[in-house]
C-alpha positions in Angstrom: 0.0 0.0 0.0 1.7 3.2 -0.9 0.9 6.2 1.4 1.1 9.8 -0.5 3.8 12.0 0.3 3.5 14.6 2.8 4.6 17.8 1.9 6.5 19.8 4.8 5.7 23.3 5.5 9.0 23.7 7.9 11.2 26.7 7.0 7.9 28.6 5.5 6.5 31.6 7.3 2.8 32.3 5.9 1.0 35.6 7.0 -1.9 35.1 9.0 -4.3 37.4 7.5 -3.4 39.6 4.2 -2.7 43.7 4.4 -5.8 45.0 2.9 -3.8 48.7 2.6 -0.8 47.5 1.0 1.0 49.4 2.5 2.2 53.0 1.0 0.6 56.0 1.3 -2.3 54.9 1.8 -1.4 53.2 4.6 0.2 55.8 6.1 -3.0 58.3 5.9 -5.1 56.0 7.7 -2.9 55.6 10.5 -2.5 59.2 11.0 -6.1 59.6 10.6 -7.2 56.7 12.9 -4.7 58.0 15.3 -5.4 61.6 15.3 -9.2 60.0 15.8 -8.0 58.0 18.7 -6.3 61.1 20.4 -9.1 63.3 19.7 -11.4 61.1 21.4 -8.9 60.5 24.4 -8.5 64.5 24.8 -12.1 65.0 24.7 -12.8 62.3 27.5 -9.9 64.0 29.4 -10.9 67.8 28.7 -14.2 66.9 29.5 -13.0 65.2 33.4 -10.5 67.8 34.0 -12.7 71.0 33.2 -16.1 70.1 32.7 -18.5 70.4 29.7 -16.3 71.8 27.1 -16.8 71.8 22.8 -15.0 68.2 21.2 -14.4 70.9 18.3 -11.0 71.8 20.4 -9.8 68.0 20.7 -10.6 67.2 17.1 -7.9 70.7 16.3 -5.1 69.0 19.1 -5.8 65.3 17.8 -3.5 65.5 14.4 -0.7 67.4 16.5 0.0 64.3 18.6 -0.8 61.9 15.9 2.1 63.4 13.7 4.6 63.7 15.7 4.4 60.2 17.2 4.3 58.7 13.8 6.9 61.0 12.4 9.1 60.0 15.5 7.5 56.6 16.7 10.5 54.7 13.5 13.5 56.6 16.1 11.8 54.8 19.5 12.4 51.6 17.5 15.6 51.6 15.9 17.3 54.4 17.8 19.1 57.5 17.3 22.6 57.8 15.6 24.4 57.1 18.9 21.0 56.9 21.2 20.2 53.8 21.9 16.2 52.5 21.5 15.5 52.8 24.7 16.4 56.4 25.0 15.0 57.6 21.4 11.6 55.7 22.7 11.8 58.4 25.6 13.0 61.3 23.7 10.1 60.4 21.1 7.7 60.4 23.9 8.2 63.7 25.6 8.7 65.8 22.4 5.2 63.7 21.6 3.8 65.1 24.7 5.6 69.0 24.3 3.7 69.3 20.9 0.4 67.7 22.7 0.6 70.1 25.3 1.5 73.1 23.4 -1.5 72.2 21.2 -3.5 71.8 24.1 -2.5 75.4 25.8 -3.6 76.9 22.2 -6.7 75.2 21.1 -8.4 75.6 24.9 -6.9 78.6 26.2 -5.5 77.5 29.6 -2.4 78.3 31.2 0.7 76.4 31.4 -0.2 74.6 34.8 -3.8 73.5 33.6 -1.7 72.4 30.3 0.7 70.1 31.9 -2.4 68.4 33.9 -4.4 67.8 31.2 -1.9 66.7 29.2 -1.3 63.8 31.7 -4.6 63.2 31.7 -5.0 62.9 28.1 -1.6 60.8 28.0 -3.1 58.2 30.9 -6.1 58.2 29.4 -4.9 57.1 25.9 -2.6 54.2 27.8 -5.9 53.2 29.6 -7.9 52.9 26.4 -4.9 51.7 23.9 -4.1 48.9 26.2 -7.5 46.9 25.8 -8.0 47.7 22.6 -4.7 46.3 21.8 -5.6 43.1 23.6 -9.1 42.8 21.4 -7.6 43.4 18.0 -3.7 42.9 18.2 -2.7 46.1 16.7 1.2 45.1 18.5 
């Protein structure tokens, strides 16, 4: 009786699901759109606990701020910096991330520097609070 050869898949790597963006451009305006979304959103919910009932018109003008400079600096938090090493670029990325946030923050709702710095550590927990779940339900990491 001859039994059919099995054919080994050992060595092969197959993607799990295809990239329906292809990558590109494209690509690269959704993200910053879905992001600046995301950090809208997160501002709004953090605006709205730190000072009270205030317009989501102001977090939709500080949501692309953040979103651009973490993706034009999130490729340095990875790889690193000339002679910085990942670790430190990640940091570096993150605080010039949260200067711009900030002074977009102090500009779009009028508020003083002190005001500013709280409510950009609100915003900042709250988008760690809401990115982390979401991650875990669809595996953006």
């Amino acid at each position: 009786m001859d039994v059919p050869a099995q054919h080994s898949v050992v060595g092969r790597v197959e993607p799990l699901q295809a990239d329906p963006t292809g990558g590109g451009i494209f690509a690269l305006i959704v993200t910053f759109l879905l992001a600046a979304l995301f950090y809208a959103v997160t501002l709004h919910l953090a605006a709205t606990f730190f000072i009270g009932d205030v317009p989501s018109q102001r977090a939709a003008y500080v949501g692309p701020v953040p979103a651009l400079v973490s993706i034009l600096l999130g490729r340095y938090g990875v790889e690193g910096i000339g002679f910085v090493p990942p670790g430190l670029a990640f940091l570096l990325a993150l605080v010039v991330t949260l200067l711009a946030d900030a002074i977009a923050i102090s500009v779009s709702y009028r508020i003083s520097w002190r005001p500013t710095a709280i409510l950009t550590a609100l915003h900042f927990a709250f988008s760690v609070a809401l990115i982390i779940p979401l991650n875990n339900i669809f595996q953006f990491v």
